[in-house]
C-alpha positions as CSV (number, residue, x, y, z in Angstrom):
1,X,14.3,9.6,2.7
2,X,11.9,12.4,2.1
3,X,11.1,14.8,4.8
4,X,7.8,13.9,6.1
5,X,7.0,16.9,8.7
6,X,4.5,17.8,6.7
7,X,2.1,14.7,6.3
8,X,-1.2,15.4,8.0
9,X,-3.1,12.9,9.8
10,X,-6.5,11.8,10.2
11,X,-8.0,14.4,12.9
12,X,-5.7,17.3,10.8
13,X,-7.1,16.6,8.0
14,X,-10.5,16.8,9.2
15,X,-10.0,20.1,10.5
16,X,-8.8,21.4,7.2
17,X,-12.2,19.9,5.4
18,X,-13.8,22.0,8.3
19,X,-12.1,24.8,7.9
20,X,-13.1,24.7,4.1
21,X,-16.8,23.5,4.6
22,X,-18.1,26.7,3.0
23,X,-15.0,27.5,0.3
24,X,-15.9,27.7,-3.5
25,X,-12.8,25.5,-3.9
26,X,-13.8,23.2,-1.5
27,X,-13.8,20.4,-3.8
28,X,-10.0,21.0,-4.6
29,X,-9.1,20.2,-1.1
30,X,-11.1,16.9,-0.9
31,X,-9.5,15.6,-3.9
32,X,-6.5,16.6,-2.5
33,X,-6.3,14.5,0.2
34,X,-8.5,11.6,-1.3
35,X,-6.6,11.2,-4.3
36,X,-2.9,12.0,-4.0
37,X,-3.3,14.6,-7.4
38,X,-1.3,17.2,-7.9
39,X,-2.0,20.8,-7.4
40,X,-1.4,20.9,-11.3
41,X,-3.2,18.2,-12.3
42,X,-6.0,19.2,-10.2
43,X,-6.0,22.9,-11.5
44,X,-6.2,21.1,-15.4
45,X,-9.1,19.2,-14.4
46,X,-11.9,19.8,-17.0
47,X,-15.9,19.0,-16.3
48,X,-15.1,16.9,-19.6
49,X,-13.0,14.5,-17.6
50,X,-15.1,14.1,-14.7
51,X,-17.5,10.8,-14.9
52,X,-20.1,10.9,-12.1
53,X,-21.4,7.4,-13.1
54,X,-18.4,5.9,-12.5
55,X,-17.3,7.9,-9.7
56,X,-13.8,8.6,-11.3
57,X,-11.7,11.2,-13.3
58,X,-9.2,11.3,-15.8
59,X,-6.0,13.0,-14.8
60,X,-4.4,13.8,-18.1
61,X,-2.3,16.9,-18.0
62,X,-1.0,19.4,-15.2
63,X,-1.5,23.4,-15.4
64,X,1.7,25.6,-14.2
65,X,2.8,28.8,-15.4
66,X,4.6,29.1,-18.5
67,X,6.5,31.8,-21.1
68,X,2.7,32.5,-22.8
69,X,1.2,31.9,-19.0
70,X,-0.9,29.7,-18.1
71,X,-1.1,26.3,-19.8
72,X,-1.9,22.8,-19.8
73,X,0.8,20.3,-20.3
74,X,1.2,16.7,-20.1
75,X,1.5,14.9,-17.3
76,X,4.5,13.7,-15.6
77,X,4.3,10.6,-16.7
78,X,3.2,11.6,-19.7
79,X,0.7,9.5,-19.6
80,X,-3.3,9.4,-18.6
81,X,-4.4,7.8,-15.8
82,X,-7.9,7.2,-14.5
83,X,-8.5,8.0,-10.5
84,X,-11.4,6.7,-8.4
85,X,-12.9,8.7,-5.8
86,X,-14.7,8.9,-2.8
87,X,-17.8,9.4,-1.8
88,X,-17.1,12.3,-0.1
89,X,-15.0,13.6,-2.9
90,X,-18.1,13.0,-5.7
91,X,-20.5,15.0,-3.6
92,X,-17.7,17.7,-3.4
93,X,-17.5,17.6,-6.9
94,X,-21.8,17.4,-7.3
95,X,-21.9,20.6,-4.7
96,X,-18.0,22.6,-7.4
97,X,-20.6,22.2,-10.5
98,X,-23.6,24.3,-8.8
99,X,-21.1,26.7,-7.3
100,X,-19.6,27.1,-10.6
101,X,-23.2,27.6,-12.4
102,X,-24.1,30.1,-10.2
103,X,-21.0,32.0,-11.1
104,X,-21.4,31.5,-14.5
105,X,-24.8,33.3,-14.4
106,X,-23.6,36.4,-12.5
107,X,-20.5,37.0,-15.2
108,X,-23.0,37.1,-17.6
109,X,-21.1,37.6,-21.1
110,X,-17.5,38.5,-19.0
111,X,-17.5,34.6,-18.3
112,X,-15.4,32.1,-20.5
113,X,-16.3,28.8,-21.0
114,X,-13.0,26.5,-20.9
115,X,-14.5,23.8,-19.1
116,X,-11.9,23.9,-16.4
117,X,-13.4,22.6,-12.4
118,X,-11.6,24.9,-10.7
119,X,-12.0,28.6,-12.1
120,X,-12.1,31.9,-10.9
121,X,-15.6,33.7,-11.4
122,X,-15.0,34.4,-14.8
123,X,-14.4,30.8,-15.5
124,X,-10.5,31.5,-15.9
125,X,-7.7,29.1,-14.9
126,X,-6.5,29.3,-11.2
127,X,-2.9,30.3,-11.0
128,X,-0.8,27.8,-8.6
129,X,0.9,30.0,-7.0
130,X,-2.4,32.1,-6.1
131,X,-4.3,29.1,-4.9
132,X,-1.2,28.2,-2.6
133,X,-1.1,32.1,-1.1
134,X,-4.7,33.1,-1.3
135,X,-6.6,29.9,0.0
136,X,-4.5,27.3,0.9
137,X,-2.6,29.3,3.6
138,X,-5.4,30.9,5.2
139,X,-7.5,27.8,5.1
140,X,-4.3,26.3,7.5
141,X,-4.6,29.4,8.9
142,X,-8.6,28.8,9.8
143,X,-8.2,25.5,10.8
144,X,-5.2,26.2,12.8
145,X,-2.6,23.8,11.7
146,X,0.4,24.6,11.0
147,X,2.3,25.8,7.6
148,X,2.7,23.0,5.1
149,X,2.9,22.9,1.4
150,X,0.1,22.2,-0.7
151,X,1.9,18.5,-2.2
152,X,2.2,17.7,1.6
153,X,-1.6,17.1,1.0
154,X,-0.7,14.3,-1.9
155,X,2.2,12.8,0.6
156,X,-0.9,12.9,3.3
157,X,-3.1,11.3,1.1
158,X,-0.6,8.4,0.0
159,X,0.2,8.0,3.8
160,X,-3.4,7.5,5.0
161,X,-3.9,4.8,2.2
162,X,-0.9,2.7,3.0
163,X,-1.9,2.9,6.9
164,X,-5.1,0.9,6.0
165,X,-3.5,-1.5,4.1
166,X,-4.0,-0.5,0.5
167,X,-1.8,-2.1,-2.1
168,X,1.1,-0.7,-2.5
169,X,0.5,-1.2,-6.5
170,X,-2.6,0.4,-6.2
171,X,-1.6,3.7,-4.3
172,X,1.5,4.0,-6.8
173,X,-1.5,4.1,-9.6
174,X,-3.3,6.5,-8.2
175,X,-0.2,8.9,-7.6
176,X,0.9,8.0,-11.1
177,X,4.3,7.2,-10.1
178,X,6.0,5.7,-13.6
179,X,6.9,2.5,-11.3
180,X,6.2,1.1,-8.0
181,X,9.5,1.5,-6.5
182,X,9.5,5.0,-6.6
183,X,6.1,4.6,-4.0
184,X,7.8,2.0,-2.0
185,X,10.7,4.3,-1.3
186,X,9.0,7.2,-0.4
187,X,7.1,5.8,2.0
188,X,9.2,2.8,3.1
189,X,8.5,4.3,6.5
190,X,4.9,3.2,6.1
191,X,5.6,0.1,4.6
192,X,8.3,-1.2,6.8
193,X,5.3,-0.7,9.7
194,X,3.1,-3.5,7.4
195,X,5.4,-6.2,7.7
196,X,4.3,-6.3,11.3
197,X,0.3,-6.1,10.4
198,X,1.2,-9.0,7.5
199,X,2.9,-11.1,9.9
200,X,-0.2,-10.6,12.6
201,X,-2.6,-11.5,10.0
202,X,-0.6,-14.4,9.0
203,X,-1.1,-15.1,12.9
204,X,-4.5,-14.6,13.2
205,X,-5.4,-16.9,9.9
206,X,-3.2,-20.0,11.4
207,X,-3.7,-19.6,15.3
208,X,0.3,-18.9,15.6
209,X,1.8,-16.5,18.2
210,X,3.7,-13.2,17.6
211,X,6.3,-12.7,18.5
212,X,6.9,-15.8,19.1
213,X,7.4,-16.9,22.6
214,X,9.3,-20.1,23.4
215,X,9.8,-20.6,27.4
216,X,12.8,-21.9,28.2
217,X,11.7,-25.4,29.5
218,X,10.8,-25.9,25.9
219,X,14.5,-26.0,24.6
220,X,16.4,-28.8,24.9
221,X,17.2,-32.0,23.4
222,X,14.2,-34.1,22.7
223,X,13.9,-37.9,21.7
224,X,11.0,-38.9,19.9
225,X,9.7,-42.2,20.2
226,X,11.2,-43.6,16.9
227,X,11.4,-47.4,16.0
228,X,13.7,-49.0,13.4
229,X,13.0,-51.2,10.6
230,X,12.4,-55.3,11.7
231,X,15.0,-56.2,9.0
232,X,18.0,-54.1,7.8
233,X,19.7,-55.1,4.2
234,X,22.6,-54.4,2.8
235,X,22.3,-50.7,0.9
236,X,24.8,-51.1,-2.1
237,X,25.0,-49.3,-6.1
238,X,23.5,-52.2,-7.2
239,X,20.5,-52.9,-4.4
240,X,19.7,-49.6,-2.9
241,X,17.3,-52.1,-0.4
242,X,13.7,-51.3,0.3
243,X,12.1,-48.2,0.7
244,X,11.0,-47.7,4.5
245,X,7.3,-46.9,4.4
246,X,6.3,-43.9,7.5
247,X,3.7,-42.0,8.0
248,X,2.6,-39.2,5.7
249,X,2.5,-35.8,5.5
250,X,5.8,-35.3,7.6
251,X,6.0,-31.6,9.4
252,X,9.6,-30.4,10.2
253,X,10.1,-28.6,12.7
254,X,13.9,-29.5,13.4
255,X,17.6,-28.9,12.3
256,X,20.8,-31.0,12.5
257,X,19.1,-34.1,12.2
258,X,22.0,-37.0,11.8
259,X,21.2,-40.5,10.6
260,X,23.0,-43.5,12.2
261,X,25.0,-45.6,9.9
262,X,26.5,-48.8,10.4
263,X,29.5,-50.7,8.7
264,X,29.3,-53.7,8.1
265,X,31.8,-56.8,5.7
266,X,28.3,-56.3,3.1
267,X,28.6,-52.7,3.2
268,X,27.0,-49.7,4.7
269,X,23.3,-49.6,6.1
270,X,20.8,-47.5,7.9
271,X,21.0,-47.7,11.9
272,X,17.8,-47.1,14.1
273,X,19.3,-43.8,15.5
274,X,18.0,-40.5,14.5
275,X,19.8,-37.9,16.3
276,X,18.8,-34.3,17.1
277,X,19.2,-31.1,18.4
278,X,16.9,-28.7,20.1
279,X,13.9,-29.1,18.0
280,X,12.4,-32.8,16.5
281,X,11.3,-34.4,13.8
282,X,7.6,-35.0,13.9
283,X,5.9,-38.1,12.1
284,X,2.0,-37.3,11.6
285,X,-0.7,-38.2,9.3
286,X,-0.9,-41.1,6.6
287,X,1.5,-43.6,5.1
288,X,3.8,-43.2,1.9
289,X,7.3,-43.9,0.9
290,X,10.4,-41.6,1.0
């Protein structure tokens, strides 16, 4: 399993939007930990890809340093995946394009227009590497936490979605994992934790205890009061005899039940006695055949 010394929580995280209130790249951080994205895939975003309306981006390539420099590739997937957002994270966004505009109008003619979110003041591509050095750190730094890596912010993100019971399906979506396995087993240690909030749900929808507690006095063999047919006939091949009406719908909540038989010179039939272990065979509800 994946180290996880580096997932945030809640109250951390709040201290590094805090720390970052008044950043030009704020906005970077918030989609950071809201969406699970990438530092690449965050650093490719384009204004082009942003839709306001429908409070949600396209992620559809990832920015790293190549041979030429910088440049946008496609994703790891390879494929394009649309991300919702936040509240908090469209404001952030609402608050990156005015920041950016009032950039743009102090660079004057040194600014280029490549549509890119995140830019220097010139309206360049941010280098990874520079982002990580030059603002992550001593925004950690600010907010006094200690040294993590930028993707610890996507495994934080992934970690606080699981925790409040998002899909598992939908998280792996978001992260664009190529298959939900590959989210399930990097954070099987918070989805191993869920099996206990199913099971309480499951408890609070049917009014059952968990655990389960069963005091001893409750064990033990138990007889219910069970009658037999008036008439007993022969059960042969060739007349299988009647089918015993009881009540309907039957609710087992026994084991090791054992059905008297008797032998007789016409053959074998049913006895009257039903047999049993700890737990009993419980006849409720309406009538029908079996």
């Amino acid at each position: 399993m994946r180290n996880r010394a580096g997932v945030a929580g809640p109250d951390e995280v709040r201290r590094l939007l805090a720390a970052v209130d008044d950043d030009r790249l704020r906005a970077l951080y918030v989609l950071a930990v809201t969406t699970g994205m990438r530092l690449g895939e965050l650093l490719a975003l384009r204004w082009a890809d942003v839709d306001p309306p429908g409070h949600r981006v396209a992620v559809r390539g990832t920015l790293a340093r190549g041979d030429p420099g910088l440049m946008v590739t496609e994703t790891k997937t390879g494929r394009i995946r649309l991300v919702l957002l936040t509240t908090a994270a469209s404001e952030a966004l609402d608050r990156r394009r005015v920041v950016q505009a009032g950039e743009r109008r102090r660079a004057g003619d040194e600014w280029v227009e490549l549509d890119f979110v995140f830019t220097n003041e010139f309206g360049r591509p941010l280098d990874p590497s520079n982002v990580r050095l030059r603002s992550f750190r001593p925004a950690l730094e600010r907010a006094e936490l200690p040294r993590i890596r930028f993707h610890d912010l996507r495994h934080t993100a992934a970690t606080l979605m699981l925790g409040q019971g998002v899909h598992p399906k939908m998280v792996s979506e978001m992260l664009g994992h190529s298959q939900i396995g590959i989210t399930l087993d990097l954070y099987s240690h918070v989805t191993s934790s869920m099996q206990a909030g199913a099971v309480q749900a499951l408890e609070a929808l049917l009014g059952v205890p968990w655990p389960p507690v069963r005091p001893s006095s409750a064990i033990g063999p138990v007889t219910p009061p069970l009658r037999a047919p008036s008439e007993l006939k022969p059960c042969r091949p060739d007349n299988p005899g009647p089918r015993h009406v009881l009540p309907r719908p039957l609710t087992f909540v026994a084991v090791g039940v054992t059905v008297g038989v008797e032998s007789t010179e016409a053959g074998l039939r049913e006895g009257p006695e039903l047999q049993f272990g700890a737990l009993y065979l419980r006849l409720l509800g309406g009538g029908g055949g079996i």
